[in-house]
C-alpha positions as CSV (number, residue, x, y, z in Angstrom):
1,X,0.0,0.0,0.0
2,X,1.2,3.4,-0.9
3,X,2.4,6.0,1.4
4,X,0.4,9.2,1.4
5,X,3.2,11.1,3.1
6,X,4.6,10.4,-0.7
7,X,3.1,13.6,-2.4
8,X,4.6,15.8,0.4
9,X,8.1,14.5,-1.0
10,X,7.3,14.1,-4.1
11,X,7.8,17.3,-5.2
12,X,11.5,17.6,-3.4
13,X,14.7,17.0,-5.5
14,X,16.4,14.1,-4.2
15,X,19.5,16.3,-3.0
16,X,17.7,18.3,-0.4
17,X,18.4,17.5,3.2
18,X,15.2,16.2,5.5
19,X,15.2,19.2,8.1
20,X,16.6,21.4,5.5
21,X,15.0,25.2,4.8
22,X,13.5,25.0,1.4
23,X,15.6,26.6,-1.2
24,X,14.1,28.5,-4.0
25,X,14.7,27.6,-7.2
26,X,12.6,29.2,-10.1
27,X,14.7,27.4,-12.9
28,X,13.3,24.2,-11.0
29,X,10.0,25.2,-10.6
30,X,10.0,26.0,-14.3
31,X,11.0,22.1,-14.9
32,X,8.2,20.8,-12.9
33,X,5.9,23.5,-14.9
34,X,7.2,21.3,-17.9
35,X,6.8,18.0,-16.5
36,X,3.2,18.4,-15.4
37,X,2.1,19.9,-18.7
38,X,4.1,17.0,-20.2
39,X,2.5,14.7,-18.4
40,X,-1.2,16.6,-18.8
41,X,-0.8,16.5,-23.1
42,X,0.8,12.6,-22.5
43,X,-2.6,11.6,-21.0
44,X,-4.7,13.5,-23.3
45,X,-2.9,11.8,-26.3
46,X,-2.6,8.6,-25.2
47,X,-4.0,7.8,-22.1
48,X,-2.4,7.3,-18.4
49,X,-1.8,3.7,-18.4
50,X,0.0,4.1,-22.0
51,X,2.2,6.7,-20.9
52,X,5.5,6.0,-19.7
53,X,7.7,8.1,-17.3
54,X,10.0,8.3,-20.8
55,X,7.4,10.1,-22.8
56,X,6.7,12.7,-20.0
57,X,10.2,13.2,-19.6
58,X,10.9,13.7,-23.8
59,X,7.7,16.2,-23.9
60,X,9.5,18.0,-21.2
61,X,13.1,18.1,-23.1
62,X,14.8,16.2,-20.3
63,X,15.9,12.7,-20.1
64,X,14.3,10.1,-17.9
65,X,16.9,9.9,-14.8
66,X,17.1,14.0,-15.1
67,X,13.3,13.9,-14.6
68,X,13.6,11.4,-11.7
69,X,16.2,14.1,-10.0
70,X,12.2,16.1,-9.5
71,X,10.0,12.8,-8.9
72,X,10.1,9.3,-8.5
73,X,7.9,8.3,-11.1
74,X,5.1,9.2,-12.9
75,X,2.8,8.0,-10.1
76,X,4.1,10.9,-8.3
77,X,3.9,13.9,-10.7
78,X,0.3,12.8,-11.4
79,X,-0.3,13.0,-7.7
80,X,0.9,16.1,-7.0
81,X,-0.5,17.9,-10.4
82,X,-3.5,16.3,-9.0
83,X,-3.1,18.0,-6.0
84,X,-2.2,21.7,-7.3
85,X,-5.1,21.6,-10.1
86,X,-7.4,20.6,-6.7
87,X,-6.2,23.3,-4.4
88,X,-6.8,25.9,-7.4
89,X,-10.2,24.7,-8.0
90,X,-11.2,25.0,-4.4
91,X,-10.0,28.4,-4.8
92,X,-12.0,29.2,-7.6
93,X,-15.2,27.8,-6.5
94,X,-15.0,28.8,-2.7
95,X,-14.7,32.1,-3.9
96,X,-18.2,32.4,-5.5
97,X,-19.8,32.2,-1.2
98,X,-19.4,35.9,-1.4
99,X,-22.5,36.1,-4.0
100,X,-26.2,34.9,-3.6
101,X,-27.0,31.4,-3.3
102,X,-28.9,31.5,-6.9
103,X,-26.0,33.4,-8.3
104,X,-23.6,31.1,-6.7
105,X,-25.5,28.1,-8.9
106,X,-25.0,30.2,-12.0
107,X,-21.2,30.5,-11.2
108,X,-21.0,26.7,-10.8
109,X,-22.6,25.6,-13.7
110,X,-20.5,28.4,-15.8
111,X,-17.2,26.7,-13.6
112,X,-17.9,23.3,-14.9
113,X,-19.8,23.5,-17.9
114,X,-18.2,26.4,-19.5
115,X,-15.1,27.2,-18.3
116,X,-11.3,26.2,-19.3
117,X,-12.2,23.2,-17.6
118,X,-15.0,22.0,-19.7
119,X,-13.9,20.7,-23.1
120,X,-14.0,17.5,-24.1
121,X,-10.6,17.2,-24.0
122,X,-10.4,18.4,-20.5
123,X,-12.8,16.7,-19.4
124,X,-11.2,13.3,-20.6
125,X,-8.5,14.7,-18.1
126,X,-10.4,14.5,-15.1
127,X,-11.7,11.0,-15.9
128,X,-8.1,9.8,-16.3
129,X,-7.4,11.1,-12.8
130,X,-10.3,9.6,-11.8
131,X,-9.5,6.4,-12.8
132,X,-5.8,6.3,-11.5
133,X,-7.4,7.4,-7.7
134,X,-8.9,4.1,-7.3
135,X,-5.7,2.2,-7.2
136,X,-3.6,5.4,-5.5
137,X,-4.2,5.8,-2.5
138,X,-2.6,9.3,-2.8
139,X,-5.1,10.7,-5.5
140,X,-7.7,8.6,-3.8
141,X,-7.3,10.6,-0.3
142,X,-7.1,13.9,-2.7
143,X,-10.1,13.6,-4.8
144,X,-12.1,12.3,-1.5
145,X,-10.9,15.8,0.1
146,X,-11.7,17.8,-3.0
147,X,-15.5,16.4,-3.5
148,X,-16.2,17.0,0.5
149,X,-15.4,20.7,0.3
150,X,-17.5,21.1,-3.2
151,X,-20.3,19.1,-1.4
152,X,-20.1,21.7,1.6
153,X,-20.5,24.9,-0.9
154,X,-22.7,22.8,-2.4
155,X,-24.5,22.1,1.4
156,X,-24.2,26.2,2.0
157,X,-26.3,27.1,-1.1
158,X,-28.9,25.0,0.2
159,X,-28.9,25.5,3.5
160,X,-29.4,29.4,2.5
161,X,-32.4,28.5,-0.4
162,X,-35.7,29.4,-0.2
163,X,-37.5,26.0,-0.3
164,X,-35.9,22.8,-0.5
165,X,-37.4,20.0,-2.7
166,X,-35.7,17.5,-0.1
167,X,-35.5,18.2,3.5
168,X,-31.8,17.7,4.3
169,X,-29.2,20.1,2.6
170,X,-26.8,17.7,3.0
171,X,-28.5,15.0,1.2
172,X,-29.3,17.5,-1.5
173,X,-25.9,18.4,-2.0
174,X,-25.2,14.6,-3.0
175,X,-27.5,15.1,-5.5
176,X,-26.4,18.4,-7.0
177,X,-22.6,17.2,-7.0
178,X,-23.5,13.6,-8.5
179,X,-25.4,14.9,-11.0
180,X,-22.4,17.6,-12.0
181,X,-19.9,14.4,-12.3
182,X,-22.3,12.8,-14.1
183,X,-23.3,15.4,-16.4
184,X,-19.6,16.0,-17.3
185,X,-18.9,12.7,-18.3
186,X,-22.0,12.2,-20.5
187,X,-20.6,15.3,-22.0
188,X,-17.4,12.9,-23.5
189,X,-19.2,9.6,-23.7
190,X,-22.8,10.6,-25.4
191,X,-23.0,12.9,-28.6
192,X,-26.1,14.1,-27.6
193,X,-25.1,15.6,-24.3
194,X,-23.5,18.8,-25.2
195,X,-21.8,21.5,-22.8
196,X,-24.8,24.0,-22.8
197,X,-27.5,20.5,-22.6
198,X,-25.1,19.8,-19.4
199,X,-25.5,23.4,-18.1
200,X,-29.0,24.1,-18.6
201,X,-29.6,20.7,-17.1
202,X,-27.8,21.3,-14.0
203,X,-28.8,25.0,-13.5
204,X,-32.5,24.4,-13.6
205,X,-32.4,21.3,-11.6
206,X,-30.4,22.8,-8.9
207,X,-32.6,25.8,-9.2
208,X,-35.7,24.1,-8.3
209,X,-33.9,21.9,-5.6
210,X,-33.3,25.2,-3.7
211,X,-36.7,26.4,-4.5
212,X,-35.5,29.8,-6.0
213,X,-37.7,29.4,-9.3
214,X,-41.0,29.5,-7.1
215,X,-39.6,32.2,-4.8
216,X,-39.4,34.1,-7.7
217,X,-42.9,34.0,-8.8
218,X,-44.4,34.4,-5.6
């Protein structure tokens, strides 16, 4: 079984000293910048299970054992890509609690269904991740954090709605953030599920979840 404590490290050059201050290094920030959109355009070609740590490190113009000086495999740059694309979401979508509830629903479905996020090839992306967390413990505690705090935005907007459809906000929130996952992957798999289909869906059912289309004609 795999050591979460890994992505903390993974990140490290293998030089540094444990106990060590960190030591800035743009040059090697730079190289992981090329490493994880290496390995990003790797997966979107040709998949995470057919990439190999070779490929990511030739799309990032280094050789393999320079790349390895940064991570110890390709395990761990996914992890912790995973991880910083997470954290910058969070961001992102925690930031839209300063708005109304309704508005904060608008701002979701324009996050996932319209943003950079949201093309197909993006989209693919995510389900690659997806599919690597179930064997990774790593990605798996990751993801697990990041759909907890989108589920408690999500429990927020309800929690402030008009009139629920279903009793519990938290229960509601399953259901909005299920149906968002969903949605998005219908988006790759089905023709006839496009990006707006997929927003309008989810904006009009989470709308009348909160009760904000009957509140408004009252």
């Amino acid at each position: 079984m795999k050591n979460p404590s890994a992505k903390a490290t993974a990140d490290t050059p293998s030089s540094t000293k444990a106990g060590s201050a960190p030591r800035r290094d743009s040059r090697g920030e730079k190289r992981r910048r090329r490493i994880y959109k290496s390995l990003h355009d790797c997966i979107i070609n040709k998949g995470y299970v057919k990439t190999t740590l070779a490929d990511i490190a030739e799309g990032a113009d280094m050789t393999a054992s320079h790349l390895l000086y940064y991570f110890n495999g390709k395990e761990a740059i996914l992890e912790q890509y995973f991880a910083n694309v997470s954290v910058r979401f969070l961001e992102k979508i925690e930031s839209f609690s300063q708005h109304p509830p309704q508005q904060q629903v608008q701002l979701l479905a324009d996050f996932w269904f319209r943003g950079e996020t949201s093309t197909r090839l993006e989209i693919g992306f995510m389900l690659e991740c997806f599919g690597a967390a179930v064997n990774d413990d790593v990605l798996r505690i990751t993801k697990a954090d990041f759909d907890n705090r989108c589920k408690a935005h999500l429990v927020d907007i309800f929690c402030a709605a008009p009139a629920l459809v279903l009793d519990d906000a938290s229960d509601s929130a399953e259901i909005a953030y299920s149906m968002m996952i969903g949605l998005r992957s219908a988006v790759y798999f089905d023709e006839d599920i496009s990006l707006e289909r997929a927003h309008r869906l989810f904006t009009n059912t989470v709308n009348r979840m909160c009760g904000f289309d009957a509140a408004a004609t009252r």
